[in-house]
C-alpha positions in Angstrom: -132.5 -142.8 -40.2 -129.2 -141.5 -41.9 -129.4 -139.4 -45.0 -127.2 -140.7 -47.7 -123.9 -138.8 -48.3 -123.8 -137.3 -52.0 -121.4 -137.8 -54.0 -119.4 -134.3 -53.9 -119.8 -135.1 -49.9 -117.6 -138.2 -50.6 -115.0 -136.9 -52.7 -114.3 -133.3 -51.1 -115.6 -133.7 -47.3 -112.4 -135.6 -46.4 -110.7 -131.9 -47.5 -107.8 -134.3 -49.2 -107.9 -132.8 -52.4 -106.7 -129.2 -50.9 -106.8 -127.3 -47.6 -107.3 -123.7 -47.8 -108.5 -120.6 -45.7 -111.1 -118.9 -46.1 -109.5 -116.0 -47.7 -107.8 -118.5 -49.7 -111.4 -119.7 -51.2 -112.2 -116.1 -51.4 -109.3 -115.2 -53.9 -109.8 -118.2 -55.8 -113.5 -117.3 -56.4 -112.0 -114.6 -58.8 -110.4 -117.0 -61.1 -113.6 -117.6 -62.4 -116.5 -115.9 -64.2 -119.8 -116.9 -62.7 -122.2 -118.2 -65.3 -125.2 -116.9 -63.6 -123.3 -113.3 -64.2 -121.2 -113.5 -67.2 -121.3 -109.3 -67.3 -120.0 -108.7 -63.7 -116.5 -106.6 -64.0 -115.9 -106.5 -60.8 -114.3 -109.7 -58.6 -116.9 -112.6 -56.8 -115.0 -111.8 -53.5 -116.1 -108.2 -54.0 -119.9 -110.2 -53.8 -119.2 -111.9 -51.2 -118.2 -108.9 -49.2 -120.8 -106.9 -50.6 -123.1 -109.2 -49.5 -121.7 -109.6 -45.6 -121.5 -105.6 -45.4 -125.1 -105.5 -46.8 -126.5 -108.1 -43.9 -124.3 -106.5 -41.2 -125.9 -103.1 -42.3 -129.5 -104.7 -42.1 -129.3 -107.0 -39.3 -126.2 -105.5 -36.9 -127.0 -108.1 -33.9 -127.0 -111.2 -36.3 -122.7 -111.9 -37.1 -123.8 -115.4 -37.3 -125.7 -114.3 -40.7 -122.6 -111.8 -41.5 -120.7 -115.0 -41.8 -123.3 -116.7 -43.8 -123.5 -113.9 -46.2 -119.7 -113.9 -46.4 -119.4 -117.8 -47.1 -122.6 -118.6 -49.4 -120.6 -118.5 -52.6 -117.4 -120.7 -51.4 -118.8 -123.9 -53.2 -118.2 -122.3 -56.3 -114.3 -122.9 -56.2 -115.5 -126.4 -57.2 -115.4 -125.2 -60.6 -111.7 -124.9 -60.6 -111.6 -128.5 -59.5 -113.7 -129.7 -62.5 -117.3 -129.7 -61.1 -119.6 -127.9 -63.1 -121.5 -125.0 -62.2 
């Protein structure tokens, strides 16, 4: 049986709205301040490199989970388009 698509799935999986990179995403992530760390002074692409570099250091044969670490915060540019966070 088919799940049913959400409704962010809808509106943003046809990628209509904007096309970007990755890097793209990545510099748009520090546009915004992160409610779950209002304190952070640094950029959130610095976390998301942190975070790759940190799983490549732990887990060298696993670039699949680089990626992932690199990537898990990309949602967030949502925010800019008016979802909340």
């Amino acid at each position: 049986h088919r799940v049913p698509m959400c409704p962010q799935s809808a509106q943003y999986g046809s990628c209509s709205l904007r096309r970007m990179s990755v890097m793209e995403a990545l510099e748009l992530l520090d546009q915004l301040v992160d409610e779950s760390d209002p304190d952070v002074d640094f950029p959130n692409s610095f976390h998301a490199f942190q975070t790759a570099e940190g799983i490549r250091r732990a887990h060298p044969d696993k670039d699949w989970f680089h990626l992932v670490g690199l990537l898990h915060d990309l949602g967030k540019v949502l925010v800019l388009f008016g979802e909340p966070q």
